[in-house]
C-alpha positions as CSV (number, residue, x, y, z in Angstrom):
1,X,35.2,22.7,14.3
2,X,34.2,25.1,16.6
3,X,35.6,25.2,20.1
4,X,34.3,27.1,23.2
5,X,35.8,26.9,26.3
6,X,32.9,26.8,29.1
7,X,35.0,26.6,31.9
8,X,38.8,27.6,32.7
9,X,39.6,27.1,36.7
10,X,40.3,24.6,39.3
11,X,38.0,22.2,41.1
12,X,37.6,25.6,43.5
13,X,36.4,27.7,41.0
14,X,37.4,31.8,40.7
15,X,36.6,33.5,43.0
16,X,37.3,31.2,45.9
17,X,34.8,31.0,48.6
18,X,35.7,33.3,51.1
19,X,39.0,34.6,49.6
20,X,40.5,37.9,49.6
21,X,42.6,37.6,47.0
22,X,43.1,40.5,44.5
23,X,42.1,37.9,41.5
24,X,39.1,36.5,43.5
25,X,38.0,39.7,43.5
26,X,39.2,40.9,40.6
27,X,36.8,43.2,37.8
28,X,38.6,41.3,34.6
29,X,35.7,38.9,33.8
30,X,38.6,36.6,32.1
31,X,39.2,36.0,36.1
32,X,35.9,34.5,36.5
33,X,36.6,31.3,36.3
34,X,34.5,28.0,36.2
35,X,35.3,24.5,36.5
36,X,37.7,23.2,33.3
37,X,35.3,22.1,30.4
38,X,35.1,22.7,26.9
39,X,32.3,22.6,24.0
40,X,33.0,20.8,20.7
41,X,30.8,21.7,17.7
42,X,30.7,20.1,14.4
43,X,28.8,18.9,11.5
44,X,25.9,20.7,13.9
45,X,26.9,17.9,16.7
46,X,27.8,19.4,20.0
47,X,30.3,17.1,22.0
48,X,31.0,17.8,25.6
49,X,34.3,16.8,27.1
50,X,33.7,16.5,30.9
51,X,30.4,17.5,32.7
52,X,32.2,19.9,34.7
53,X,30.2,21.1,38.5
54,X,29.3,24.2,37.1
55,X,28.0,22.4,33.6
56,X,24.2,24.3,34.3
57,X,25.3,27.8,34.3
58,X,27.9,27.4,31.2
59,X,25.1,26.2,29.3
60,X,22.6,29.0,29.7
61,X,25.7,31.6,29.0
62,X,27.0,29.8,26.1
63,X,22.8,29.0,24.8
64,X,23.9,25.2,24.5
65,X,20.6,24.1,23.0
66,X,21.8,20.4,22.5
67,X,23.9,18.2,23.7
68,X,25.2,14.7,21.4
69,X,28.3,13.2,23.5
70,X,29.8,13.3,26.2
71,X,33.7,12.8,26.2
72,X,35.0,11.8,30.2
73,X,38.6,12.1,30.9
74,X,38.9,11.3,34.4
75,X,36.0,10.9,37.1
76,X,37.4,13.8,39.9
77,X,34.9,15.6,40.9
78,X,35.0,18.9,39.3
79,X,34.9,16.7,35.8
80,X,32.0,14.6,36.2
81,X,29.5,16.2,38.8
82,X,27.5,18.2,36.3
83,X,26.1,15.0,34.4
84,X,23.1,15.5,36.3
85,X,22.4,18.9,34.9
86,X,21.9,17.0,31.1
87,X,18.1,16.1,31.8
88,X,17.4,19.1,30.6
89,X,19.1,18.0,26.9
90,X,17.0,14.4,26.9
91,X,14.2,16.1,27.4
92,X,14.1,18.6,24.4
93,X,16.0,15.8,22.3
94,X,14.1,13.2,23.6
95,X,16.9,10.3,23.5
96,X,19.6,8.9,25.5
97,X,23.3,10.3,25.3
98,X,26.3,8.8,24.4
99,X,28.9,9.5,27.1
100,X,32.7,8.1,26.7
101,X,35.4,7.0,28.7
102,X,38.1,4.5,29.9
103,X,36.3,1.5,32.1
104,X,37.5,3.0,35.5
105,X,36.3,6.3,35.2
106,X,32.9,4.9,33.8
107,X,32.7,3.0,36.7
108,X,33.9,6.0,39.0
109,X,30.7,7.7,37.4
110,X,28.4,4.8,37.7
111,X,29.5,4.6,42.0
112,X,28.8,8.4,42.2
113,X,25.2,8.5,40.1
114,X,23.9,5.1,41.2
115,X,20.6,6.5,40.4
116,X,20.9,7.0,36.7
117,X,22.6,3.4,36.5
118,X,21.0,1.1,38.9
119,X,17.4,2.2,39.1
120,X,15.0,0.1,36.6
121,X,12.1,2.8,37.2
122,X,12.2,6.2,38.3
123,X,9.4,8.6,39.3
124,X,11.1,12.1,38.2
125,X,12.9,12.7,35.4
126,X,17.0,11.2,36.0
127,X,20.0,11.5,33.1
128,X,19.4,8.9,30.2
129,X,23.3,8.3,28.8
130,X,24.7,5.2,27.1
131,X,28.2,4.2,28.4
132,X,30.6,3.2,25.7
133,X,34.1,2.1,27.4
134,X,37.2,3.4,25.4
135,X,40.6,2.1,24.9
136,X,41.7,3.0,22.0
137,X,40.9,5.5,18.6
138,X,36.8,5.7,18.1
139,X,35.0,7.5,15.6
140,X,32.6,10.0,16.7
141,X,29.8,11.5,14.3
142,X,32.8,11.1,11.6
143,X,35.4,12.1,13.4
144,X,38.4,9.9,14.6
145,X,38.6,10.7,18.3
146,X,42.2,9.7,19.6
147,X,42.4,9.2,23.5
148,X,45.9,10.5,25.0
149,X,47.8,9.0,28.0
150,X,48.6,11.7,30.8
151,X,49.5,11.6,34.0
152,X,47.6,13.2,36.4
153,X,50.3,13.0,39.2
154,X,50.9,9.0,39.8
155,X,47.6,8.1,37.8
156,X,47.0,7.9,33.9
157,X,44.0,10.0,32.4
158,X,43.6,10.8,29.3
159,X,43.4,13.8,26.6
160,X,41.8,14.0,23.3
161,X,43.2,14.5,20.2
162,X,39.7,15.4,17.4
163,X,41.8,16.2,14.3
164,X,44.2,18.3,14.6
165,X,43.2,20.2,18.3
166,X,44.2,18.3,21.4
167,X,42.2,18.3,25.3
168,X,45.0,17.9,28.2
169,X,43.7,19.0,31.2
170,X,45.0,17.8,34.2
171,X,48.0,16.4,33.5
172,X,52.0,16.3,35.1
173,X,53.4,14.9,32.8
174,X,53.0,13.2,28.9
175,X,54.3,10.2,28.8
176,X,57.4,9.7,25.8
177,X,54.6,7.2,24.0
178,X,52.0,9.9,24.0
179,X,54.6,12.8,22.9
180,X,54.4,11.5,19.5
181,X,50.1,11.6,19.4
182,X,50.5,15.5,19.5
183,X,52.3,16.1,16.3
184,X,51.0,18.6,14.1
185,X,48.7,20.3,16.2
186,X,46.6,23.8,15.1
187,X,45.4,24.3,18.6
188,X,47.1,22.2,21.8
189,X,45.2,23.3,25.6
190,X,47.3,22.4,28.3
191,X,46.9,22.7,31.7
192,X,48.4,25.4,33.9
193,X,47.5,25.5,37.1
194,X,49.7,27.9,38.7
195,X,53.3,29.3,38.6
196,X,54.8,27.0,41.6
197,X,55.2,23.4,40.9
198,X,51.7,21.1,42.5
199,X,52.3,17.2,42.6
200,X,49.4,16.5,39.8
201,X,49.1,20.2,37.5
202,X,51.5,21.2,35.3
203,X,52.8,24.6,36.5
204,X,53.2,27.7,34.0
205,X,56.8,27.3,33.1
206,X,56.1,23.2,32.5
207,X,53.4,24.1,30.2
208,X,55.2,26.9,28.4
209,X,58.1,24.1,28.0
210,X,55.7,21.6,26.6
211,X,53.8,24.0,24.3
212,X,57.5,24.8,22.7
213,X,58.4,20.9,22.7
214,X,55.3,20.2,21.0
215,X,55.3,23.2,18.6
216,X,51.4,23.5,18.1
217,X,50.2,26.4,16.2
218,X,48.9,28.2,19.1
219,X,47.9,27.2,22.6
220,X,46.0,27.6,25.3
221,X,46.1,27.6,29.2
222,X,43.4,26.1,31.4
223,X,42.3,24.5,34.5
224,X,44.3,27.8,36.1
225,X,44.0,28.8,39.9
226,X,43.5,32.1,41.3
227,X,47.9,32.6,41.7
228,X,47.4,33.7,38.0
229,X,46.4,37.3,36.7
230,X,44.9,37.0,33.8
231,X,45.8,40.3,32.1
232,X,49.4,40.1,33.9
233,X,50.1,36.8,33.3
234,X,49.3,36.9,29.3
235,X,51.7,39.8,29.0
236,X,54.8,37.9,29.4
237,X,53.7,35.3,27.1
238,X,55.2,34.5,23.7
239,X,52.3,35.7,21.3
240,X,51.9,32.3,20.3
241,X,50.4,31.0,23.7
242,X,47.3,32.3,25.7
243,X,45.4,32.2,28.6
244,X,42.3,30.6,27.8
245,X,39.1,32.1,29.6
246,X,35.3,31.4,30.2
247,X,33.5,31.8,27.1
248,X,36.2,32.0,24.4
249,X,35.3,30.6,21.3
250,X,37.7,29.5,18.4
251,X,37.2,28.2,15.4
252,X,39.6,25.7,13.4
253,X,38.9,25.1,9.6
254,X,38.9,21.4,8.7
């Protein structure tokens, strides 16, 4: 499975409009950071977890010529407001896509797009999706896809565990029954928003703690903010855990 990570920062983006910040205007394009999404790629399927804002441009960088799934896990803003920018994919391909999540952020989606859901006729091209709700383990072009409880602050989301690489972005916390989902993991992404502690993002040091709990083979931060360096802030990292950044690709064998 290959993995690219199409976008690594906050619902603000890197560089913040308007801010003067050294990182915001930093020349390290692993500071350039769009909103959290990442590419999966097997079996010549290309599975999308979250239609991040920015979902247009990360395609043309990353040459996404298709798109098969769509993977939701939660409906804020910065993870669902690029569904729009998938006509594009039913046009070349010509069908609907599949797009997955738990009932409430399906309907989150379905409120925020009434277009794409409600209208019986359209006279310009809209998104063509079929909405599957999850709430359990799937299987996804032979794959078992296993949704993990997070907590985003008070509210569960979820994670994905595909084999053995795991999705949690967005989280404060893993619940004790979803501690035991993660076991065995070649690559765990977690998020880390920033070094001091937010309500609803892990911070740096929480993460770190988690990664060494959980004991993945490596791991990778995302969904950071513009408090963290890249280049400084990878430096006093164990080797075993790494900032993620816009355009990384990694590859896990089967």
């Amino acid at each position: 499975m290959n993995i690219t990570f199409l976008g690594t920062g906050t619902s603000a983006g890197i560089p913040v409009i308007a801010c003067p910040c050294e990182v915001c205007h930093s020349t390290d394009t692993r500071n350039r950071r769009t909103r959290a999404s990442v590419l999966l790629s097997w079996k010549s399927k290309n599975v999308l977890i979250d239609t991040s804002t920015d979902l247009r441009a990360q395609a043309l960088r990353e040459h996404i010529s298709h798109v098969d799934a769509i993977l939701y896990t939660h409906s804020h803003a910065d993870h669902i407001l690029g569904l729009d920018d998938i006509r594009p994919f039913n046009f070349w391909q010509k069908s609907a896509i599949p797009m997955y999540g738990r009932p409430e952020t399906l309907s989150h989606i379905r409120r925020a797009f009434p277009y794409i859901f409600e209208s019986s006729s359209a006279l310009s091209i809209i998104p063509q999706v079929e909405d599957f709700e999850i709430d359990g383990p799937f299987k996804l072009f032979d794959m078992d896809i296993l949704p993990v409880p997070i907590l985003h602050g008070p509210n569960e989301i979820i994670g994905y565990r595909i084999g053995r690489f795991a999705y949690l972005t967005d989280f404060k916390s893993i619940p004790p029954s979803s501690v035991s989902l993660l076991a065995d993991l070649d690559v765990l992404v977690l998020d880390a928003l920033r070094r001091r502690p937010h309500p609803t993002h892990s911070s740096l040091d929480d993460s770190i703690a988690w990664a060494r709990r959980l004991k993945p083979g490596r791991t990778y931060f995302t969904h950071m903010c513009h408090d963290l360096d890249h280049e400084s802030t990878e430096q006093a990292l164990p080797p075993d855990i790494r900032l993620a950044y816009d355009g990384l690709q990694i590859v896990l064998e089967s």
